[in-house]
Each structure stands twice: as C-alpha cells, then as structure tokens.
C-alpha positions in Angstrom: -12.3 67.2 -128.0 -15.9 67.3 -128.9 -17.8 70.0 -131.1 -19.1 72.1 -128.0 -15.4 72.7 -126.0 -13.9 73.5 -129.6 -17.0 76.0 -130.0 -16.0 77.4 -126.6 -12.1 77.5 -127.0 -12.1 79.0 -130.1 -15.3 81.6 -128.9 -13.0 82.8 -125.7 -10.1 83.1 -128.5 -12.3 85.1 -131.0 -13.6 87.6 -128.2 -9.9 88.1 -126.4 -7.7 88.1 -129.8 -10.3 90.7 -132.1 -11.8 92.3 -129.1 -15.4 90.9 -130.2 -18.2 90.6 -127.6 -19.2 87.2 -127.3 -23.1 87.6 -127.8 -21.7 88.0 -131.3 -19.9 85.2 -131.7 -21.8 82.4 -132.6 -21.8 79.3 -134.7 -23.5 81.2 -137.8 -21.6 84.5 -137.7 -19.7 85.1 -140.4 -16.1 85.3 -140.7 -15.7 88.3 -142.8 -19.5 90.0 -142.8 -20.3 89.3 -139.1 -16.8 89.4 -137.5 -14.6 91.5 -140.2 -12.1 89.1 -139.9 -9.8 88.8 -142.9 -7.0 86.5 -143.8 -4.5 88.0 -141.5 -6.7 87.3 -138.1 -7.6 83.9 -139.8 -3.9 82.7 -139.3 -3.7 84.4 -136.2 -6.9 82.2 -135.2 -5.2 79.0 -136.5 -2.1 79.4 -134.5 -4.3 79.8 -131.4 -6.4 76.7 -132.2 -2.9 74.9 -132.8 -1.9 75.7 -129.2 -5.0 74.0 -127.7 -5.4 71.3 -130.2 -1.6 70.4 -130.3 -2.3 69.9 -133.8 -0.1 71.4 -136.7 -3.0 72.8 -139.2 -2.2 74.5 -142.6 -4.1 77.3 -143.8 -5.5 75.8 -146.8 -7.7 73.4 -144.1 -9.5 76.0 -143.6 -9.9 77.8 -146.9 -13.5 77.0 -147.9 -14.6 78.3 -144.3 -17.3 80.7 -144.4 -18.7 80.9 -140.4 -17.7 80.1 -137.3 -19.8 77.0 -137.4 -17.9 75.8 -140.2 -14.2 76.1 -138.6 -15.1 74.5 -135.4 -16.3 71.5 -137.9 -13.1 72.0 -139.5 -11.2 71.6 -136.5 -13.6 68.9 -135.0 -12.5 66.7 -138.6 -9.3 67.7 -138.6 -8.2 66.5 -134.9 -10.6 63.5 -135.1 -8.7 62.2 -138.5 -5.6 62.3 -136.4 -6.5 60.0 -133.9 -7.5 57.4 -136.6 
C-alpha cells in the first residue's frame, strides 16, 4: 500500500470515527491542535488502521507522531518493514 491510499484510508477513518470534515484533514494537521484528538482516539485510530493494514501495530509506533503526515509515514514504514 503506497503513501497516497494509506492517506486516503486513514482520512475516510479520521472524518467517520471523530466526526471531522474532511477539508480539515490533511497531511499537516495536527493531531492534538488541528484535530483535538487525544490518546484515547489515537488507539481507536490504530485499531482501524490494523483492520486495513492486517498489520498488528503497538502504540508506542506511533508515539513520536505529531500530524497526520507523520502517521501515514508511520504506517507506510511500518507495513513496508514487514514485507522485508
């Protein structure tokens, strides 16, 4: 899965889990400033990304995450590792 249909998947998840319009989800938003999500809708996030990746991912993978940008990088190394 390549950077772009990660961006997508995990955009369509963003806006139908937190009820956040999608002109606002983009790959520079903010997790907590831009999106106010907090820890709790972080997991929630990972177990979604889990059901598309079919990857198992533990939360600290993503604990130096900042924006949006930076977890679909995160995911993007993460599933990309495994096939290696």
């Amino acid at each position: 899965m390549e950077r772009d249909e990660i961006f997508e998947k995990v955009k369509a998840n963003v806006a139908t889990l937190f009820e956040i319009p999608e002109e606002k989800i983009t790959r520079e938003a903010e997790l907590q400033k831009d999106l106010d999500l907090d820890s709790i809708d972080a997991v929630d996030l990972i177990v979604k990304v889990q059901e598309f990746t079919g990857c198992k991912f533990k939360p600290e993978d993503f604990k130096s995450v900042h924006t949006l940008g930076d977890v679909i990088d995160r995911i993007y190394d993460l599933t990309h590792a495994k096939e290696h």
